[in-house]
N, C-alpha and C positions, 0 to 999 in steps of 0.2 A: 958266214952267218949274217953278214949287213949287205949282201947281197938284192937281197929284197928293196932296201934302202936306195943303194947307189941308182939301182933303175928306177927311181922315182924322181932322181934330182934329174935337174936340167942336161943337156950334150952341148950346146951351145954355149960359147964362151959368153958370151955378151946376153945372155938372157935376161938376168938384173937388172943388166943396163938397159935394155929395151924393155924389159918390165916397166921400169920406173918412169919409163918416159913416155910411155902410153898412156900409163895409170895421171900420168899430169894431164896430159888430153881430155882423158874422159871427165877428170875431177874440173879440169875449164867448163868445157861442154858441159856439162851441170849446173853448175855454176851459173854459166850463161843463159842457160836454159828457164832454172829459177826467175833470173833477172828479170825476161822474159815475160816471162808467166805473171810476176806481179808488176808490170808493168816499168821495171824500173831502166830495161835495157832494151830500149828502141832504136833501132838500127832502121835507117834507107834503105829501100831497095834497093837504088842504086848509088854508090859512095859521090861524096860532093866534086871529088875527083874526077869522076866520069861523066859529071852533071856539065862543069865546065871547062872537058878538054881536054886537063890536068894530066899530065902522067898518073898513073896509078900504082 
């Protein structure tokens, strides 16, 4: 009868788990992107690290 059901849940053990951890990704990415946008998160082109040398 829940047949219907089971084939909508996941087959992958780890689905959750890699739900979850994408969904933190995308919600950064946003995030940063906002920053962005109003002006508050200005990044280099290139890192100060690579400006002078620096390992990266």
């Amino acid at each position: 009868m829940l047949g219907w059901f089971r084939r909508l849940l996941p087959r992958e053990d780890r689905f959750f788990d890699l739900f979850e951890r994408y969904s933190r990704t995308v919600v950064g990415g946003a995030e940063a992107l906002e920053q962005l946008l109003q002006g508050e998160g200005h990044r280099p082109l290139v890192p100060e690290d690579r400006r002078s040398g620096g390992p990266v």
